[in-house]
N, C-alpha and C positions, 0 to 999 in steps of 0.2 A: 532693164527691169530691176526694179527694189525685189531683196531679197526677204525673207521670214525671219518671226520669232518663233522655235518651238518650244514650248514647257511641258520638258519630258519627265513626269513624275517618276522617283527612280524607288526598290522596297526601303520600308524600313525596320528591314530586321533581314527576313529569308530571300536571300538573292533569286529563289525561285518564283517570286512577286515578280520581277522585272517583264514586261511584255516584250514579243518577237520586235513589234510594228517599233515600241523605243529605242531596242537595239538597231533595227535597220535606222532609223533618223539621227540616232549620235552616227551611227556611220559614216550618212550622207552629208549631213551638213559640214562647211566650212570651219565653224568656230563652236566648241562647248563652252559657255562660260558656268563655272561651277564656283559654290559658296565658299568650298576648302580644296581645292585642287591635292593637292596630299590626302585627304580621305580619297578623292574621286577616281583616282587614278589608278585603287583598288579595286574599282568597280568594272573602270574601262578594259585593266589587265583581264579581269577574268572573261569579260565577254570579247573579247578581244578587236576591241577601238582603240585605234587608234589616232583619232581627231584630234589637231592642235585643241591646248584648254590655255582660260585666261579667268583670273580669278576677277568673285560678282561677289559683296558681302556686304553688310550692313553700313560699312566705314569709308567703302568706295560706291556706294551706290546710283551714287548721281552723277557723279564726272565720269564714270565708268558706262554706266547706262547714255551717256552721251557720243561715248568713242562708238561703242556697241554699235547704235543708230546710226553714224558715220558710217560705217563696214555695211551696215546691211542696204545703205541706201548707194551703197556702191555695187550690191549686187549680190552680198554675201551671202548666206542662211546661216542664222544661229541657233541653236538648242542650250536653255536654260534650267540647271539641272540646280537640285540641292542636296546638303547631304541625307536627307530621307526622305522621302515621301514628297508630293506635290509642291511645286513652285507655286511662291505667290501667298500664299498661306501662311499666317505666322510668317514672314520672309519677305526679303528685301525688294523679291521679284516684282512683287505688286506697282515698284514704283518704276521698275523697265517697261510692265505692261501699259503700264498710262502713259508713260513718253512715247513711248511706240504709235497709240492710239492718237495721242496728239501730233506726231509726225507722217500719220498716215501708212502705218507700216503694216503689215498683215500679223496678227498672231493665230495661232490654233494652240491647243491644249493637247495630248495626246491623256488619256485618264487611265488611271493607275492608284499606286496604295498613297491611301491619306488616313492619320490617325486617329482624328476626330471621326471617322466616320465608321472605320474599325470597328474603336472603343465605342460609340453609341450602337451599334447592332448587338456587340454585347452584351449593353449593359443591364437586359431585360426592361429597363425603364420606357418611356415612350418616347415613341421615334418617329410621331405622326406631326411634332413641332417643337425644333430645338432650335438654341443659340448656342454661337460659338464665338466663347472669349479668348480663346490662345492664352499665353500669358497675363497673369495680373502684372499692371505695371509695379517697379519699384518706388517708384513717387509717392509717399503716402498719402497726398492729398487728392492724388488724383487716384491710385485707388481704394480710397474712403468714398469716391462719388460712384468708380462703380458699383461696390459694394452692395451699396443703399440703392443703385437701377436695380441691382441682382436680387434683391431682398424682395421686391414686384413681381420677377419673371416669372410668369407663369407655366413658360415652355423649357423643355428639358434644358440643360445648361451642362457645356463640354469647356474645360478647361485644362489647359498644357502648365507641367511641375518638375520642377527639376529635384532630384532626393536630397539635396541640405537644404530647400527651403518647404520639404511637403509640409510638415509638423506645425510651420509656422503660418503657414495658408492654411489649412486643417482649422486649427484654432481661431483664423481671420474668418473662415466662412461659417463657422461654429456662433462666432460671435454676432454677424451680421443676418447669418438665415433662420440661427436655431439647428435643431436637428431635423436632417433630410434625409433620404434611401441617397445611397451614394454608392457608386460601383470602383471601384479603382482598378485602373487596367495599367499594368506595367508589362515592360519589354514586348509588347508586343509583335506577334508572329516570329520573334527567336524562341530557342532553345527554352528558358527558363521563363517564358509568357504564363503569367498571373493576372486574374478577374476574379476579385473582390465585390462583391454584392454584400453591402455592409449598410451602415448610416454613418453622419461624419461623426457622431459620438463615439460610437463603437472605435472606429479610423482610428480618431486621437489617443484611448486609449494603446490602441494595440500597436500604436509607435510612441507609446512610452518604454516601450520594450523590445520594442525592434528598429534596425535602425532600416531607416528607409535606402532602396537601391531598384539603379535603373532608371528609365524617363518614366514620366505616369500619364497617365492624361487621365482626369477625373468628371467622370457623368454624375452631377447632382439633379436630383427631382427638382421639378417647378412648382411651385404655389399653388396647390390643390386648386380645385376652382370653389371646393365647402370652405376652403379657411379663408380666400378670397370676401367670398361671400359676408364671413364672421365678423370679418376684419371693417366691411363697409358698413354694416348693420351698426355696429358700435361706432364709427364713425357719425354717423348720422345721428346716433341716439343724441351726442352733444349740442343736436339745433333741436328748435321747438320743430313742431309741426308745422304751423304756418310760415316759418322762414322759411322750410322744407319745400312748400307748396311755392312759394313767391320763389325758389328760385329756379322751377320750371317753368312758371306761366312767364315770366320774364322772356323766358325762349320764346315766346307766341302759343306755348303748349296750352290746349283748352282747357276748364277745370274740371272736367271729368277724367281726362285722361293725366291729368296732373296727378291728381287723385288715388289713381289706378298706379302711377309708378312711385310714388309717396308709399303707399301699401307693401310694394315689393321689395323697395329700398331697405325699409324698417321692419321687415318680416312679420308683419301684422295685415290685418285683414283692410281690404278696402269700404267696408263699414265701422270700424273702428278711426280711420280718417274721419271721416263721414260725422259719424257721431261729438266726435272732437272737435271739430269746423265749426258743427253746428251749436256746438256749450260756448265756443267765445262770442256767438253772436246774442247768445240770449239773454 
């Protein structure tokens, strides 16, 4: 029999996050592969595992992830760990689990602390529909495009920051959203855990004077659905009327109800269309 992948989320901060069920499965399994084996080995002394580890990280990902698949389709069980919080996430893991899937191999998930999910309970914002970008890339061009998807999204928006580059993302998202409610959650669940309920203006100022510390992960609001709204009204104001209309009934859409969402679009009445239609034809 092929053996498992387990993806044992491990805390990220209070070692009293760690579940019973994770300690028993690093126990059991044959192999830990861990992102830094020198942080993890901290983790394993204290709950006392001692499971061979073998180091799993951005750099060895693939040729590593391939040995991995070898062992377990010899029969192993592996548990894939990182150094905080869920595998797979922001993390290399993501691409063990698809080799896996494509090798036929069993995973399960064991579920445990993840920071994005933390930080969005937190953040008072709403938590009925979010997106999670992890890091912005370094690339500038690639993220200049997400940027401008982000500057759309209407659902809450979680993003991961390391403290010498907050100030400088601060001011990128400053630039591309405007100002939003913004919560900033640093170190979370250690000792010096901080939740920030601010906007990114207020942010920027208040790390012109402080220097930033610890990992963040930042909850931005989403795009009202009133400025949504605002933004399409004005949109539209820049076509006539009837180009308006032509480019629903194009759809098949009849001219009543074309009509009908012509009105909505342009925040004016469906007899003010109406009345309009009827002055080009006279």
């Amino acid at each position: 029999m092929t053996g498992k992948l387990y993806l044992c989320a491990t805390p990220i901060g209070n070692l009293g996050d760690m579940t019973p069920r994770a300690v028993e499965t690093l126990q059991m399994v044959d192999l830990i592969a861990a992102e830094d084996t020198r942080n993890s080995i901290r983790l394993l002394n204290h709950f006392d595992i001692h499971t061979p580890m073998t180091s799993y990280h951005e750099y060895n990902k693939v040729e590593k992830a391939v040995a991995l698949i070898q062992q377990m389709n010899a029969g192993k069980n592996v548990a894939l760990i990182t150094d905080a919080g869920t595998p797979a996430i922001s993390d290399p893991g993501e691409v063990l689990v698809r080799m896996c899937h494509e090798a036929g191999i069993v995973v399960t998930s064991l579920p445990g602390a993840a920071a994005c999910i933390t930080a969005l309970t937190l953040s008072g914002l709403s938590t009925r529909r979010f997106c999670f970008e992890g890091f912005l890339p370094s690339d500038k061009k690639e993220k200049k495009v997400i940027l401008e998807d982000l500057k759309k999204e209407s659902r809450t928006i979680i993003l991961y920051e390391a403290p010498h580059h907050l100030t400088r993302t601060l001011e990128e998202l400053y630039n591309a959203l405007g100002d939003r409610k913004l919560t900033l959650c640093r170190e979370l669940t250690k000792k010096f855990e901080e939740v920030t309920a601010t906007t990114i203006c207020d942010a920027r100022t208040m790390y012109e004077h402080a220097e930033p510390r610890g990992e963040y992960v930042l909850v931005v609001e989403g795009k009202s659905l009133s400025e949504f709204q605002r933004e399409q009204e004005r949109n539209w104001q820049g076509i006539p009327i009837e180009e308006h209309m032509h480019q629903y009934e194009t759809q098949g859409i009849d001219r009543k109800e074309a009509m009908k969402r012509v009105a909505k679009d342009r925040g004016i009445s469906k007899r003010d269309v109406y009345q309009y239609l009827l002055s080009l034809e006279s």
